[in-house]
N, C-alpha and C positions, 0 to 999 in steps of 0.2 A: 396695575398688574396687566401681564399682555397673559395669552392662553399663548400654546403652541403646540398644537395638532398633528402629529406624527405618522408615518407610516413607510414603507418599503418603497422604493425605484429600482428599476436596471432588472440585475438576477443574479441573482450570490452562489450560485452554484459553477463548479469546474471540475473536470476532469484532469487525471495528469495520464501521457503517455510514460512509455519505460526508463525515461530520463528525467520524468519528477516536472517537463514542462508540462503550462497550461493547453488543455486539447477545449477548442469552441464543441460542443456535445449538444446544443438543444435549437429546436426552431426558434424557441423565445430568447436564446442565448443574447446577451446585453456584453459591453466591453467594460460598463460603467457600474454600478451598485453604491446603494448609502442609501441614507433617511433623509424623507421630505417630507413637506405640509406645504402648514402657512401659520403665521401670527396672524393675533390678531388681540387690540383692545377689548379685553375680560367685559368690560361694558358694550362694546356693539354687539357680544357673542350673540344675544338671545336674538334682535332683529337681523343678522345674519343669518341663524337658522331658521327664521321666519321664511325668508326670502328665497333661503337655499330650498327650502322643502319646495318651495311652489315652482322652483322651478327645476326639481326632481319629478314630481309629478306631471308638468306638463310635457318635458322632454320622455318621460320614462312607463307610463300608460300603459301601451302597446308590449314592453319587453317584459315589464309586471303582468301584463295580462296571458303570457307567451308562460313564461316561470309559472302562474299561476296553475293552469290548465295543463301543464306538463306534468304533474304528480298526482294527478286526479285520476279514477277511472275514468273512459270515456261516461259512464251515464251518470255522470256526478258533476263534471265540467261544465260552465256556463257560460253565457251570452257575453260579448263586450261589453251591451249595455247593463247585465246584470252586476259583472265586475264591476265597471264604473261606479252603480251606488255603493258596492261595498269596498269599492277606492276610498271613495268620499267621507267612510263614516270613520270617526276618531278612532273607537276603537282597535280596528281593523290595522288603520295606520300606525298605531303605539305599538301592537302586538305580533301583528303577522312578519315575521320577514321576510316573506314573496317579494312585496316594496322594495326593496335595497339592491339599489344597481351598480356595480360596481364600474369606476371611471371605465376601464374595458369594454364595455358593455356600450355605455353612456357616449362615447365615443370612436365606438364603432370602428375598430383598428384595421376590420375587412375590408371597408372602405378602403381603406390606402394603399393595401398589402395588394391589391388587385384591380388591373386594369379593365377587367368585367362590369366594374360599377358605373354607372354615370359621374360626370363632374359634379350635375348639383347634388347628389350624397356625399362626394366628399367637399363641395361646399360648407352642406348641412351639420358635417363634424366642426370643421372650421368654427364654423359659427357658434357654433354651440360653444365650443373651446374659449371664444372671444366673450360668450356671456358669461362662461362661469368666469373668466380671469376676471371681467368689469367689478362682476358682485363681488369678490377679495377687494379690489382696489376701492370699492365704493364706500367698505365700513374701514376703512384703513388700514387693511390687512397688509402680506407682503408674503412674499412667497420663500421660504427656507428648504434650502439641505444642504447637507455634508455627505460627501462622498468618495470615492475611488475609481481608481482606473484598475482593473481588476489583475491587467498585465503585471504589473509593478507589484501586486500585491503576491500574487500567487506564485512568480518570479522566481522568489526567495530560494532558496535551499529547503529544502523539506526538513534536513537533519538539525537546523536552529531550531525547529518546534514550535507549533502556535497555540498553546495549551486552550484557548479558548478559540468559542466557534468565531468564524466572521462575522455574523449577527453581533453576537458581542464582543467584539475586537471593535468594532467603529462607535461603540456608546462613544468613548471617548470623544472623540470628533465629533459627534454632533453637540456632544457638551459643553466644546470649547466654542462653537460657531455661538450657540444658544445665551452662554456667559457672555461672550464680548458685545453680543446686543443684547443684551439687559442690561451692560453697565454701560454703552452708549447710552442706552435710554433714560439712565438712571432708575429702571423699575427694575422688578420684579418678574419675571416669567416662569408657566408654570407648563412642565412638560407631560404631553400626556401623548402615550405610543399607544399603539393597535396592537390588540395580542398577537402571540407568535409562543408556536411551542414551546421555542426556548426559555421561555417566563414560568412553565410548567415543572412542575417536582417531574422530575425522572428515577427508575429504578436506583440509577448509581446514587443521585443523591439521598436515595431512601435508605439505601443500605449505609452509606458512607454516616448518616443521621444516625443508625440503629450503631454504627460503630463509635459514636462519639467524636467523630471529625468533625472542625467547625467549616462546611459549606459553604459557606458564606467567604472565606477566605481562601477556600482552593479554587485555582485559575479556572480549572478544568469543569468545575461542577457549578460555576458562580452564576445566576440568572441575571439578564441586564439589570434588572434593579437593584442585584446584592452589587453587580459593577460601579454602577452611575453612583450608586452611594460612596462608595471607597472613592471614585475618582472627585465626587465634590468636595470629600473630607481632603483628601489626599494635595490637590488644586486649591484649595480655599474657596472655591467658587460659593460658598454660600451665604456670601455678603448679596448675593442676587436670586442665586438658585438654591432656593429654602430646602426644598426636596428631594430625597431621588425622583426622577423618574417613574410615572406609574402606567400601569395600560389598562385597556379596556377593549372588550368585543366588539366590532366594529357596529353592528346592529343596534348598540346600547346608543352610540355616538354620531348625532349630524354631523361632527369636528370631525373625528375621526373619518368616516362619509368622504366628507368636500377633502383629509389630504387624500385618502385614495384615488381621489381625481385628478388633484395635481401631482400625485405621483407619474398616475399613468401617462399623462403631457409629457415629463421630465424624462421618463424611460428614453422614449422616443424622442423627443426633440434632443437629447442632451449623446442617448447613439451617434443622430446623425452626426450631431458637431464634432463628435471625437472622429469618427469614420466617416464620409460622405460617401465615399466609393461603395463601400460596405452596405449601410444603409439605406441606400439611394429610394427606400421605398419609401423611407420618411420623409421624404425634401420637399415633398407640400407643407406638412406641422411644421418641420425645422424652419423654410423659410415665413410663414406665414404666420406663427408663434412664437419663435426663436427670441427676435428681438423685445415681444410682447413680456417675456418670462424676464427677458432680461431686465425691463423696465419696473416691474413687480421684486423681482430677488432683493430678499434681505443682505443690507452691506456684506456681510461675513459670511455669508454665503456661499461655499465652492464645492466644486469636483478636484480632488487631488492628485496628479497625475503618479508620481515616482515618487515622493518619501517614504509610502507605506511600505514597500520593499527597497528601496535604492541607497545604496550603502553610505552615502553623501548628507541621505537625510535633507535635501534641498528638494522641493514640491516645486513642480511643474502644473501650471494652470491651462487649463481651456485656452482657445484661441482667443475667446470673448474673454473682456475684464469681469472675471468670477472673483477677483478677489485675491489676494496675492499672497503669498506663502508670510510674508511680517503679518497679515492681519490673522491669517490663523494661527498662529503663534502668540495671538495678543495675551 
């Protein structure tokens, strides 16, 4: 059985002006969006997370120790050296969520965004970038997502209607990327996402419950899991993909942990390649990781440029071989 670690890239949010096109609205604004991780052999999981914790800790100390002291009164706050033992003690580690640093963090995206830093800091990300990709490829991991070019999708005509959110508009696609490498592999994989509101009851659906509608079947109220279920049934995918879909809080999970780091690479490395011009802040990660991700991504793997909205239904790919519109189709 492989695991497959799940979580968010890009940024799924868009505005429209008065004619229903896409308006770019945020500094984080991404062109790109969809689910990433990484697989990985259900057997190497545990010495994976062995390795991933320590080398959370040694890169992430100081930002733990910064989060930690930041919600404390000043006369409650303590020493680095204080921290440090209560870094060290298990406890502390299992329970406190001060510890969890998210790839953002981890990788220091100020670095890049700004020519104020020294080079050896954005070395330092670099590098860091290059150990965690190693530790995936060292337990036979590989690096997965499915995703979109946001243009293409948002595109559309408004008045065709998307009765579901984008969040769960793309289960599908990463379900079909996930199915075609598990029946390469001949195994089994087992998908496990990061929570996300949208996995949560909502008022509509509380009410729509009290009304006796079944939820679970309306477009509009369906949470990815009640999705990924219909679409495995729906697909047969469950010669490979036994389950829906399920999440968990990212603080429960080192999986979940290590995709939000390879998410945050993907965001950015995967901008630039859509846009260079655009992104140009990226083009230290893009060129210095770019082919790295490349060499790591699972076969089936892609960014989708035009199906999701293009009337053709013909998927345009990356510049880089992400994988060609026959294999997600597999």
């Amino acid at each position: 059985m492989w695991l497959c670690f799940v979580d968010e890239f890009g940024d799924f949010s868009a505005k429209f002006d008065s004619s229903g096109g896409a308006v770019e609205s945020y500094g984080s604004w991404r062109p790109i969006c969809g689910y990433g991780g990484f697989l990985i052999p259900a057997g190497y999981y545990k010495e994976f997370c062995d390795h991933f914790t320590r080398l959370r800790m040694i890169g992430t100390r100081n930002i733990a120790f910064a989060k930690h002291n930041a919600v404390l009164n000043p006369d409650k706050r303590v020493s680095f050296d204080e921290f440090a033992l209560l870094f060290s003690q298990q406890r502390h580690r299992l329970y406190s969520r001060s510890e969890e640093v998210g790839g953002t963090e981890f990788f220091s995206g100020s670095y890049l965004n700004s020519s104020n830093h020294s080079g050896a800091r954005k070395r330092e990300v670099i590098r860091r970038a290059k150990k965690f990709l190693s530790l995936i490829e060292q337990f036979n991991g590989e690096i997965f997502f499915s995703g979109i070019e946001k243009e293409g999708y948002f595109a559309r005509p408004r008045n065709r209607g998307r009765p579901r959110t984008l969040h769960v508009n793309l289960i599908p696609r990463a379900l079909r990327v996930a199915h075609s490498e598990a029946a390469a592999r001949k195994s089994q994989i087992k998908m496990i996402f990061d929570h996300h509101p949208e996995d949560d009851e909502t008022i509509a659906r509380i009410r729509a419950k009290q009304n006796r509608q079944p939820v679970h079947a309306l477009a509009e109220l369906q949470t990815r899991q009640e999705y990924s279920q219909e679409i495995i049934v729906r697909e047969r995918y469950f010669d490979y993909l036994k389950e829906p879909m399920f999440h968990v809080q990212s603080h429960w999970s080192l999986g979940i942990q290590a995709a939000d780091w390879v998410c945050s690479l993907l965001g950015k490395v995967k901008s630039y390649e859509c846009d260079p011009a655009k992104f140009n802040s990226y083009e230290l990660l893009g060129k210095k990781l770019g082919d790295r991700i490349e060499d790591l991504r699972s076969r089936y793997s892609a960014i989708d440029f035009s199906s999701a909205g293009g009337s053709s239904g013909a998927g345009q790919q990356l510049r880089l071989d992400l994988g060609g519109p026959a294999d997600l189709n597999h």
